[in-house]
C-alpha positions as CSV (number, residue, x, y, z in Angstrom):
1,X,0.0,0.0,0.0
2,X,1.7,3.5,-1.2
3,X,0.4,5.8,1.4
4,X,1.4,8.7,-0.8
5,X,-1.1,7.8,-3.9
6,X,-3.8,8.3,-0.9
7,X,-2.2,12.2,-0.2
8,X,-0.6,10.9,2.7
9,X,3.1,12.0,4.0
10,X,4.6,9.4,6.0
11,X,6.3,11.8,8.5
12,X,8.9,9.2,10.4
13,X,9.5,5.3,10.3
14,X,10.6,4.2,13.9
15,X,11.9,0.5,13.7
16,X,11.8,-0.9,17.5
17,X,13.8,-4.3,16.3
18,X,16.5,-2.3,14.7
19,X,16.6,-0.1,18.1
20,X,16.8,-3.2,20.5
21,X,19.8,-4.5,18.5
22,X,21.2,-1.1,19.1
23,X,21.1,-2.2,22.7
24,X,22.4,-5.3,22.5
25,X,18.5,-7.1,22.9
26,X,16.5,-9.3,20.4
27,X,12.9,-9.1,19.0
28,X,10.5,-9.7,16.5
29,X,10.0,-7.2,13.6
30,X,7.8,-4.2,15.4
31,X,7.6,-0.7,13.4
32,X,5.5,2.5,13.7
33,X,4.8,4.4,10.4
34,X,3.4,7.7,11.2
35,X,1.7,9.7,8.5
36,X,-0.6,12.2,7.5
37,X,-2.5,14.7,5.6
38,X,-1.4,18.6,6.6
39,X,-4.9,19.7,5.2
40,X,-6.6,17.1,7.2
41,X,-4.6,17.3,10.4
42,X,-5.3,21.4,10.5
43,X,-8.7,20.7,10.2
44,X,-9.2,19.0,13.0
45,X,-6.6,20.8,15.1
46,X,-8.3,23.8,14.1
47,X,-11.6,22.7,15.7
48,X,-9.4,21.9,18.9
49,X,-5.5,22.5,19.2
50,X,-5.2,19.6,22.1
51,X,-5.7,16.8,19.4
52,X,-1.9,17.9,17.8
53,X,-1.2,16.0,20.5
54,X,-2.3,12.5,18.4
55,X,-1.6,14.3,15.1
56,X,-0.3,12.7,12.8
57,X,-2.0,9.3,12.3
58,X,0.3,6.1,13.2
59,X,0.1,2.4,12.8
60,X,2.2,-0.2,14.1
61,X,3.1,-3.0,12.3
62,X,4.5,-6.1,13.9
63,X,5.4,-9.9,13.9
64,X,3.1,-12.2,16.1
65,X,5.1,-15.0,18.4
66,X,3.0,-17.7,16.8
67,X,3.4,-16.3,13.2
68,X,2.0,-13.9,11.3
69,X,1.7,-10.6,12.0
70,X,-0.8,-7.7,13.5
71,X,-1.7,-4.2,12.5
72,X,-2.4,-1.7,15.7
73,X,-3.7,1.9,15.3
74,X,-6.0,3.9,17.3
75,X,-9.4,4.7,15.6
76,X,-10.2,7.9,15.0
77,X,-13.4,8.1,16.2
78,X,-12.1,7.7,19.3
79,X,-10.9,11.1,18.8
80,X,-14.2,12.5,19.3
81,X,-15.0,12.0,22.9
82,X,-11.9,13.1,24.0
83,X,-11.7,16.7,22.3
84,X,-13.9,18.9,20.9
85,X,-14.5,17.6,17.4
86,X,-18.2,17.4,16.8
87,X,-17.9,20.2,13.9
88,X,-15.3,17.5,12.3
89,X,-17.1,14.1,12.9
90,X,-17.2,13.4,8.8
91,X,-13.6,13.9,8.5
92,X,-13.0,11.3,11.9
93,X,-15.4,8.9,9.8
94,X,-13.7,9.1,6.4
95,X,-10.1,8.8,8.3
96,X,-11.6,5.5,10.6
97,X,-12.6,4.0,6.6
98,X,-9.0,5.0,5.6
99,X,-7.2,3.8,8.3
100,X,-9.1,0.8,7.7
101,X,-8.5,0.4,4.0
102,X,-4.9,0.4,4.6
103,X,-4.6,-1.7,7.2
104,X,-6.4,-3.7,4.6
105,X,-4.0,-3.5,1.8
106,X,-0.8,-4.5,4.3
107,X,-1.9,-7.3,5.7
């Protein structure tokens, strides 16, 4: 999935294997991509500056114990109870489907 065809920015990649071998320690492959829209993410901090602080989007993508792996990321329509976003409750919704779509297209 090429999060840039979907006018995404992927801001940072933060490989937590590749940082425990730095250390000296072992694990299974575990990275965050974090990413965004700059339109998007003003939009909402414009209805309330606090949620810059879970701007931009992430995901975490990591190997399971038993195989396989697992996508985590926080829904964004959890967003809404915690700040002030009611005005901005179609762009949450159209981020959730995103978010969705590509954990969708990695696994």
């Amino acid at each position: 999935m090429n999060l840039r065809t979907r006018h995404l920015q992927v801001f940072g990649v933060i490989d937590h294997a590749a940082a425990a071998r730095t250390a000296g320690l072992t694990m299974l492959f575990e990275t965050v991509i974090v990413f965004g829209n700059p339109a998007v993410g003003t939009a909402l901090m414009l209805a309330d500056p606090r949620i810059g602080y879970d701007l931009p989007m992430r995901m975490l993508v990591r190997a399971l114990p038993t195989g396989g792996s697992e996508i985590v990321y926080r829904d964004p329509m959890t967003l809404a109870s915690e700040y002030d976003l009611a005005d901005v409750v179609p762009v949450l919704e159209k981020l959730s489907s995103l978010l969705l779509d590509i954990a969708d297209g990695i696994r």
